[in-house]
Structure formats: structure tokens, C-alpha cells
C-alpha positions in Angstrom: 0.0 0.0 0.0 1.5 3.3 -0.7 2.4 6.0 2.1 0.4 8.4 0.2 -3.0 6.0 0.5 -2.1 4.8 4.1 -1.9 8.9 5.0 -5.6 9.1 3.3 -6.7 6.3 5.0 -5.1 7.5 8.6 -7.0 10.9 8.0 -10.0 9.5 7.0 -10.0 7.2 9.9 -9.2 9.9 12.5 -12.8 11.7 11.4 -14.2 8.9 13.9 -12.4 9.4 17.3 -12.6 13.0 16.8 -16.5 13.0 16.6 -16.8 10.3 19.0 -15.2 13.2 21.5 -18.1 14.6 21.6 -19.9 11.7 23.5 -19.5 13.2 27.4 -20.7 16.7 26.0 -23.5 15.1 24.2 -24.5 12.8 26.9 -24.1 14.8 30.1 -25.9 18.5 28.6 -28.4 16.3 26.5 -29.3 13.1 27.7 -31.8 12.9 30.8 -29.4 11.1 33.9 -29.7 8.0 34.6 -30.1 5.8 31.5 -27.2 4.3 30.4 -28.2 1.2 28.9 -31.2 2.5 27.1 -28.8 5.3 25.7 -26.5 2.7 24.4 -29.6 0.8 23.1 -30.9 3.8 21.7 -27.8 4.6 20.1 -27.0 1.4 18.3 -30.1 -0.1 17.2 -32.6 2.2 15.4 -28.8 3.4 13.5 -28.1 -0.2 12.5 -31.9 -0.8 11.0 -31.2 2.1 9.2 -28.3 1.0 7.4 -29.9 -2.4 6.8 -32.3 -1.1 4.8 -29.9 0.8 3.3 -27.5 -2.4 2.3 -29.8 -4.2 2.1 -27.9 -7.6 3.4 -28.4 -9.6 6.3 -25.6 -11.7 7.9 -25.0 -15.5 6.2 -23.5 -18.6 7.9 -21.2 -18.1 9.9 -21.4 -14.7 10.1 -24.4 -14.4 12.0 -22.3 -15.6 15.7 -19.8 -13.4 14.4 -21.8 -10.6 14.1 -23.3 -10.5 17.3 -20.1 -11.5 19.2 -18.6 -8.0 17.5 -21.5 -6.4 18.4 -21.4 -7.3 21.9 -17.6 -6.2 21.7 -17.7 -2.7 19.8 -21.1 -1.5 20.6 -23.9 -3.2 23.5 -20.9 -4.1 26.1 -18.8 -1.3 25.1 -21.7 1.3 24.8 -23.0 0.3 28.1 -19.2 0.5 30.5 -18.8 3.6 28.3 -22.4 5.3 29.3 -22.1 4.0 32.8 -18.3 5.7 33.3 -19.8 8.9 31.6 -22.9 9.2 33.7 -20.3 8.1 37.1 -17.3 9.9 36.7 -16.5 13.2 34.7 -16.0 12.9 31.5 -11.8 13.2 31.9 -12.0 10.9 34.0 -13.7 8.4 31.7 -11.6 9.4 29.2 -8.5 8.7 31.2 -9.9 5.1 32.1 -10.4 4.6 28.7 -7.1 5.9 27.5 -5.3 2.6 28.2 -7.3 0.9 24.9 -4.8 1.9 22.3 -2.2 -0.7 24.7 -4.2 -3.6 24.6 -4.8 -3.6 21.0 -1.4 -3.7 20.7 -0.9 -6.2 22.7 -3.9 -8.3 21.5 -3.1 -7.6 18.2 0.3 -9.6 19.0 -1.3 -12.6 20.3 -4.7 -12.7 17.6 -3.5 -12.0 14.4 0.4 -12.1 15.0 1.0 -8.1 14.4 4.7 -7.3 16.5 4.6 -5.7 19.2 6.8 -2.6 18.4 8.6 -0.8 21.7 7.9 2.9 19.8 4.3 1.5 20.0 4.4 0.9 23.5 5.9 4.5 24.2 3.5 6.0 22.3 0.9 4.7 24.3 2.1 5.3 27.2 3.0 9.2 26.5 -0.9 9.1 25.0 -1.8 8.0 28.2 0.3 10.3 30.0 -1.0 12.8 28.2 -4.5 12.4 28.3 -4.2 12.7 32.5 -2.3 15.9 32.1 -5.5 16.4 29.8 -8.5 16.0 32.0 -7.5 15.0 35.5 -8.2 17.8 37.8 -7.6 18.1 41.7 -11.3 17.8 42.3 -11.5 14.7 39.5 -13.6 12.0 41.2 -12.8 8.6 41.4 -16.2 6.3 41.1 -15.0 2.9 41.5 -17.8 1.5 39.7 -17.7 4.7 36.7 -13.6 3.7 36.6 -14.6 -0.6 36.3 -16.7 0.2 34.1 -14.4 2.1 32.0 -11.5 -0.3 32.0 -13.9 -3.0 30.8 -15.2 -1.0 27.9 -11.8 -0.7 27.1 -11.3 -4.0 26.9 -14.0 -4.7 25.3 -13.8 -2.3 22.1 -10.1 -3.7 21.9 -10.8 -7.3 21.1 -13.9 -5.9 18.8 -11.2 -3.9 16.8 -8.9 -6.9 16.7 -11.4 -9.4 15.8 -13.2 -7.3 12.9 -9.5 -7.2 11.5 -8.7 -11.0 12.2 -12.0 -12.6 10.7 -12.7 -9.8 8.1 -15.8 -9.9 6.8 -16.3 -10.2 3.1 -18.5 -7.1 2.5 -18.5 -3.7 2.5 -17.5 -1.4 5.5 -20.8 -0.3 5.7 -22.7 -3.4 5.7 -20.0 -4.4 8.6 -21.6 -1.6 10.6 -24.9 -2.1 10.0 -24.7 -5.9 11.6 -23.0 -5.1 14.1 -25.0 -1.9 15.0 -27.8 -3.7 14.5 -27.1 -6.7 16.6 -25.3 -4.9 19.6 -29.0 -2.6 19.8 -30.5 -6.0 19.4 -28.5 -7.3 22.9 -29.3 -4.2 24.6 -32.8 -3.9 24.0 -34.0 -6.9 26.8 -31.5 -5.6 29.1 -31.7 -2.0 29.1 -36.1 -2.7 29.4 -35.4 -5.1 32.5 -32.8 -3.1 34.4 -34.2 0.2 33.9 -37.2 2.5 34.5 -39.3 3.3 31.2 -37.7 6.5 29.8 -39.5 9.6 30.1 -40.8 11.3 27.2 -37.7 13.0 25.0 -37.0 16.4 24.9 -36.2 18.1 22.1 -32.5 18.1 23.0 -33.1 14.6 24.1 -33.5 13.9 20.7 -31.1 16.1 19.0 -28.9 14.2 21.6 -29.7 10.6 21.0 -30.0 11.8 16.8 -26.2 12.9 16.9 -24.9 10.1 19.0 -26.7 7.5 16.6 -26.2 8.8 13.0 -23.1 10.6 13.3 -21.5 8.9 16.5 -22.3 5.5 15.7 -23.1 5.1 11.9 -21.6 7.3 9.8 -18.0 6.9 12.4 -18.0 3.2 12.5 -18.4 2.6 9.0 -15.1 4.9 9.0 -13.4 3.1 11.7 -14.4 -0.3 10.6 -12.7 0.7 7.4 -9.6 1.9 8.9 -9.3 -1.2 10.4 -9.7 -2.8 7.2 -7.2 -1.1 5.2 -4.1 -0.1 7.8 -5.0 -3.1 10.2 -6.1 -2.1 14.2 -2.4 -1.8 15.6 -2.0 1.2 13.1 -6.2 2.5 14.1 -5.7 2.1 17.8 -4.0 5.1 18.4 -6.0 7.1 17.0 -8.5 7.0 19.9 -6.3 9.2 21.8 -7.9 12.1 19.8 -11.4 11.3 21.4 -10.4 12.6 24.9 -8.0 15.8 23.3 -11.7 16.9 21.6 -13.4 15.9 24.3 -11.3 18.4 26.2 -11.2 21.4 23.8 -15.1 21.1 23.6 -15.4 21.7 27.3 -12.8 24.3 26.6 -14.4 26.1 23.7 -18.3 25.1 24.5 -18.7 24.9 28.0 -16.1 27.5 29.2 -14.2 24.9 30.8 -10.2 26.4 31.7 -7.2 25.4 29.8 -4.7 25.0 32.1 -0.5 25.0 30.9 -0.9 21.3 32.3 -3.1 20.8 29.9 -1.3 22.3 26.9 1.3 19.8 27.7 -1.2 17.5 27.7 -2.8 18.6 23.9 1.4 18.1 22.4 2.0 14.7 24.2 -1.8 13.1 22.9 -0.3 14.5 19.4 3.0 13.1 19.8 2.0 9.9 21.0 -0.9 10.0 17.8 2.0 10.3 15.3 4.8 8.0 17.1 2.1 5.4 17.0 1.2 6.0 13.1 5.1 6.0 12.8 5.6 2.8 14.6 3.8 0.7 12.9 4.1 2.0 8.9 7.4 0.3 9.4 8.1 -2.1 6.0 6.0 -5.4 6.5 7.4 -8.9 5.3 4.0 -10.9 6.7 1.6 -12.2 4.5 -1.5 -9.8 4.7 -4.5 -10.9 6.9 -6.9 -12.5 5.0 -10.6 -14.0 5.6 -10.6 -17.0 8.0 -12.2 -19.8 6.5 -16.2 -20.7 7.8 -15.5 -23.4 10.0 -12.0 -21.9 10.9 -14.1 -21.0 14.4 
């Protein structure tokens, strides 16, 4: 692949995390309180039908398990730790917890579908999550240890989802990717968020602009893009990219809500960059391994 079409692809890809930053604005000044799993439901499923009828392809064989396993992964597991952390902690905070995902992709990545583990890779991840703290942890941050749990295991979560969609590849389109997996993470959500939570109260208008952004924009239109990423440059090479969710997330609360922006901070903004580009750089290294290709049905 040439540098010129990985740099394309890297851009393009980056569109994603950068929207998906504004996730604790959008959920904290729009959403009612209190809702986490029917936010996450709300967010994945009536996005995913829409796509479907836009494809206009269901899942086949084997890739009906496969699609609801990644949609457990990327979106109804994922989408509930993040809402949970969001509505728990503040939203640096969450975005600190989750600032550790970039690491275990690497480090999956490794074990799943044999990518090396490159020690400028680490670094970079670690100075990304070094610099997401000097980002959004403040002296009056609070520490939910349920919001920060819930976090980590969203983290871990979306990490094997990104590695998987890479290791099993699924023959079709980016787009009809996200619309199984949308669709079937909404699917999962849908018993649990009715059972575990109170009826939600009729939307506001910004409840709906809310749950309208976070849907279309935050979930469809930005997975298809990451989804592709994944496709193209591989997750190792995506994963980083995620630091740029908390850096937006940041300089929304900065330019929207009036939030300060401290010199600690600052520091913060160049090390998230840093790390984004050592990361890229890391691993657009020469490759001698055979490329990834689809497993075969009964491969698992």
C-alpha cells in the first residue's frame, strides 16, 4: 500500500475518534441522567436498521455468531461501560480510564493475528496515556470505583472488537459491517436496558437532537469509517488514533462549556499528538507478513 494512501486512510480514519469526543458533552448537557443502557440501546439499534435497509444484506452462515459477538464487543458491552463511566465519573476521568485501549490492542493484536509488538508502539501509548491525564484529570476529578470498572472493561471490550473485525474480516462492504453489528449490539441491549431500567420519560427536544447525533453521526456514519480503517491499515495502526477522542473531548469543554485550559493541559494537547504520530510511525514500518486474510467458515 502506498504511504500516500495509508496517509488518506489515517485521515479518513481519524474523522471517527474526533467525533466520538463529543460523546461526554453530548451525553451529560443532553441526555436525561440516569439511562445508560437504554442510551447505548438507543444509540445502536434504530442506526443499525437504518443502514440495513440501506444495504440491504443480512448476515450469512457463519457470520451471524460473528456478528453479534462483534456487536457485543464494539457497541452493547462497550456502549453500556462507556455510558455508565460517563454518567459516574467526569468525562476526563472516563476518558483517562479509557485511554489505556490503544495498549491492549497492541498487545492483543500480537497474540490474535500475529502483528509485533513494536517498543515505539508501547511508548507512544504510554506518553498518550500520560497525556491524556495531564488532559482532563483535575484536583477535584472524582474517582467512582464502579464509573472507573466500568471504564476499564469497555476498554477492553472495544479492543478485542477492533482486533477481531481485523482478524475474521468480513467479506462485504465497511458499511454493511456496521450495519450488523450496529444492529445486533441494539438487538443485545434492548432486553437488558427494558429489564434493568425505568421506562424513559418522554424525550425532549435536546433529548432527541442528543440521542440523533450520537446515533447517525456517533455511531453510523464513524463506524463505518473506523471499521474501514481497520480494514485497510489493520487495528495496531487505528488504535492510536483513539487518543484524539479525549483531546476533543477536552477542547469542547474548553471552547463550548467555558471549561479552563490549564498549561498542564497544553502539555497534555502536544503529548496526545505526539503519541498520535509516534504510534502512526511505529507501525508504517516495511511489512514482510503475509497480509490478513478471511478466515475460512469453519476456521471458528
Amino acid at each position: 500500500m502506498k504511504i500516500s494512501s495509508v496517509g488518506s486512510d489515517i485521515a479518513l480514519t481519524a474523522v471517527a475518534p474526533a467525533i466520538w469526543g463529543s460523546t461526554y458533552l453530548v451525553t451529560t448537557e443532553f441526555l436525561p441522567p440516569g439511562y445508560p443502557l437504554t442510551a447505548a440501546m438507543l444509540r445502536a439499534l434504530p442506526a443499525g436498521l437504518i443502514l440495513l435497509l440501506i444495504v440491504r444484506q443480512l448476515p450469512f452462515g457463519i457470520w451471524w455468531r460473528r456478528s453479534f459477538i462483534l456487536g457485543a464487543l464494539n457497541f452493547s458491552f462497550f456502549w453500556a461501560m462507556l455510558f455508565i463511566s460517563a454518567y459516574r465519573l467526569p468525562g476526563g476521568v472516563a476518558a483517562t480510564v479509557g485511554a489505556i485501549q490503544p495498549l491492549i490492542v497492541v498487545l492483543i493484536a500480537r497474540s490474535l493475528i500475529g502483528t509485533p509488538v513494536k517498543p515505539l508502539a508501547i511508548i507512544a501509548a504510554l506518553i498518550g496515556m500520560a497525556g491524556v491525564g495531564l488532559l482532563v484529570l483535575t484536583p477535584s476529578a472524582a474517582l467512582d470505583p464502579i464509573g472507573v470498572i466500568a471504564g476499564l472493561a469497555g476498554a477492553v471490550s472495544m479492543a478485542f472488537g477492533t482486533v477481531l473485525t481485523r482478524r475474521w474480516a468480513p467479506p462485504v462492504s465497511s458499511l454493511t459491517v456496521t450495519a450488523w453489528q450496529l444492529t445486533a449490539g441494539g438487538l443485545l441491549l434492548l432486553p437488558v436496558a427494558l429489564l434493568l431500567e425505568p421506562t424513559l420519560p418522554v424525550p425532549t427536544l435536546a433529548n432527541a437532537l442528543g440521542m440523533a447525533w450520537l446515533g447517525l453521526i456517533g455511531a453510523a456514519f464513524t463506524s463505518v469509517l473506523w471499521f474501514r480503517g481497520i480494514a485497510r491499515i489493520g487495528p495496531a495502526i487505528v488504535a492510536p488514533l483513539g487518543f484524539l477522542s479525549p483531546l476533543v473531548a477536552t477542547l469542547l469543554g474548553w471552547s463550548v462549556l467555558g471549561q479552563s485550559l490549564t498549561p498542564l493541559q497544553i502539555i497534555g494537547v502536544v503529548m496526545v499528538l505526539t503519541s498520535v504520530w509516534l504510534g502512526q510511525r511505529a507501525q508504517m514500518a516495511p511489512r514482510t507478513a503475509a497480509p490478513v486474510t478471511a478466515m475460512p467458515a469453519s476456521g471458528r
